[in-house]
C-alpha positions in Angstrom: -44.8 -15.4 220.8 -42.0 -15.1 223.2 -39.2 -15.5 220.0 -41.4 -12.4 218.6 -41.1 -10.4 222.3 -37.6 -11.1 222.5 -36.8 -9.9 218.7 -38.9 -6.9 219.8 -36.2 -6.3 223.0 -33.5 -7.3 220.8 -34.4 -4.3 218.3 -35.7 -2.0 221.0 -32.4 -1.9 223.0 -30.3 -2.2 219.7 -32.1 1.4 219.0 -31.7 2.7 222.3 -27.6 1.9 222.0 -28.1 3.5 218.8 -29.8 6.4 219.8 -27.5 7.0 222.5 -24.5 6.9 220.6 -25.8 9.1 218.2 -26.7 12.0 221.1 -22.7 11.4 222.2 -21.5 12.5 218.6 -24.0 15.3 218.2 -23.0 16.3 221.8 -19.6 16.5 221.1 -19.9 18.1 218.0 -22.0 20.6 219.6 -19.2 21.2 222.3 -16.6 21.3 219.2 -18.6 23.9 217.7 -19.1 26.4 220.7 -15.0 25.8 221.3 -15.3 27.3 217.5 -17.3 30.2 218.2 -15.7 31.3 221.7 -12.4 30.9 220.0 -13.2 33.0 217.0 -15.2 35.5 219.4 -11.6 35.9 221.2 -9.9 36.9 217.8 -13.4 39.1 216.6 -12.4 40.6 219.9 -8.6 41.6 219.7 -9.5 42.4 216.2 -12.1 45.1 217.4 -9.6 46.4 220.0 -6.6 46.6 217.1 -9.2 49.2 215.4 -10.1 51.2 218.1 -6.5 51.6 218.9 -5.8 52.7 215.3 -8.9 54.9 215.9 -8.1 56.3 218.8 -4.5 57.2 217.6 -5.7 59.0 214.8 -8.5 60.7 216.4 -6.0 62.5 218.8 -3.7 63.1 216.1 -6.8 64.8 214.5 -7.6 66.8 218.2 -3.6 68.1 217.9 -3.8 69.2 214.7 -7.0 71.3 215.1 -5.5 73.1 218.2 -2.2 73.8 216.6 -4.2 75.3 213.5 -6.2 77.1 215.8 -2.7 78.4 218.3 -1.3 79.3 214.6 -4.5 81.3 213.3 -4.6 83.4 216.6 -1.3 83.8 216.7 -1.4 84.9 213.0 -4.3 87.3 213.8 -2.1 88.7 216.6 0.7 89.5 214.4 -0.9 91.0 211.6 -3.1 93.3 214.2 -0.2 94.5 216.4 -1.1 92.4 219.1 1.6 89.2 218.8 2.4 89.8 222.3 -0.5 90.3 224.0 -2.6 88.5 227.1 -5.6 88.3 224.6 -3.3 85.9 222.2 -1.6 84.1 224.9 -4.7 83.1 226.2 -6.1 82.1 223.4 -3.4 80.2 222.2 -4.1 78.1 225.9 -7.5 78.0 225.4 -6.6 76.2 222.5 -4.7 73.2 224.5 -6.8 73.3 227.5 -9.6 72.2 224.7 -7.0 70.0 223.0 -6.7 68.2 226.9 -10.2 67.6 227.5 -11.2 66.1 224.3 -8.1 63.8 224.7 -9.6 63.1 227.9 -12.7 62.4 226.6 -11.3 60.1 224.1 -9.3 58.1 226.7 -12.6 57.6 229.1 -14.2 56.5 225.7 -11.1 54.5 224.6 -11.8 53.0 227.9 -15.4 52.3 228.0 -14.7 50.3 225.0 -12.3 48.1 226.4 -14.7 47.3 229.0 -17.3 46.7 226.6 -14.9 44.4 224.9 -14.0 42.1 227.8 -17.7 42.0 229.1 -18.3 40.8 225.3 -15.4 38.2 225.9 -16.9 37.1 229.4 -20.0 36.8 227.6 -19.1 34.2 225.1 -17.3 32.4 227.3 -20.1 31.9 229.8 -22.5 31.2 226.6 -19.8 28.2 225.5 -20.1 27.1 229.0 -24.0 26.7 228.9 -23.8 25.2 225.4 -21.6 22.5 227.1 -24.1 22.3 230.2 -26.6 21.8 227.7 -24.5 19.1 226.0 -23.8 17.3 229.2 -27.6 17.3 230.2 -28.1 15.5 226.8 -25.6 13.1 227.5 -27.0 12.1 231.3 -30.7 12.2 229.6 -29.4 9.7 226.9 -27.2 7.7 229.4 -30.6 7.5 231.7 -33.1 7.0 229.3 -30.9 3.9 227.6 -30.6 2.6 231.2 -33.8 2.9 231.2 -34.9 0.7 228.4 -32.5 -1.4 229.5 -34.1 -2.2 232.7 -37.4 -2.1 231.3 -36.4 -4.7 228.8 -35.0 -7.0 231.6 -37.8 -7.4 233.3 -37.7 -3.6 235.5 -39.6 -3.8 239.0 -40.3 -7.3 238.9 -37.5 -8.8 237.9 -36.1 -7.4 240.9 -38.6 -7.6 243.3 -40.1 -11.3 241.9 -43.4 -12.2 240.8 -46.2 -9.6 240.3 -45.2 -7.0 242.7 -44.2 -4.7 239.8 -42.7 -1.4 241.8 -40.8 -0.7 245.0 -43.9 1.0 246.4 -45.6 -2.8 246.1 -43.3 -4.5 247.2 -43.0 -2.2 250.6 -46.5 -2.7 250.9 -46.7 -6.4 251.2 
């Protein structure tokens, strides 16, 4: 009986080694893996901020176009009604690029609204790597505890330490 009992801890603390060391390679494959994902959510992130630049660019290109068609049709009205000169075509003609001005500002506050949406994205998957290597690390301490564990269980735990039947601390204070 006691070859059979100390096959049995023999086998039980060969899986708990076992087990353990297979928690440390999933753990670091986990960490590998969100390294991965905050490293490709950097360059998903520049990559988003290239096209809203190209965007942006050609957006306002877009807003000074429309304004110097619209300067060029007034002032094309006011030359083939007599008026080339007037107040009525000079202000239209500013109207024009007072417009042009504040949807270019608009654009810009949007441009940077973006930006912060970008970086908050960025913070974001940085602190999301850094839980999913908390998490890792609270496998690892949970494996490292529970072979330690089986280890002390297997030796004998409470009364191997404290002798005899005592069994736990709380026993042993007792007596």
């Amino acid at each position: 009986m006691a070859a059979l009992t100390t096959i049995a801890t023999v086998v039980g603390a060969g899986m708990s080694v076992a087990g353990f060391l297979g928690q440390q390679d999933a753990r670091e494959e986990q960490q590998e893996a969100s390294e991965r994902m905050a490293s490709e959510r950097r360059t998903q992130y520049a990559n988003e901020q290239k096209r809203a630049e190209i965007q942006n660019v050609r957006a306002a290109r877009q807003q000074i176009r429309q304004q110097r068609m619209a300067a060029a049709s007034i002032i094309g009205r006011g030359a083939t009604t007599g008026t080339l000169g007037s107040s009525g075509v000079a202000g239209g003609v500013a109207s024009t690029g007072s417009q042009m001005a504040g949807n270019l500002g608009y654009m810009s506050d949007i441009a940077d609204v973006n930006t912060a949406q970008g970086e908050s994205s960025q913070r974001f998957a940085s602190a999301e790597q850094q839980a999913g290597q908390a998490a890792g690390d609270y496998q690892m301490f949970g494996a490292i505890g529970s072979l330690g564990g089986t280890i002390f269980e297997r030796s004998g735990g409470w009364t191997s330490v404290f002798g005899g039947n005592k069994g736990t601390p709380e026993n042993a204070r007792a007596s």
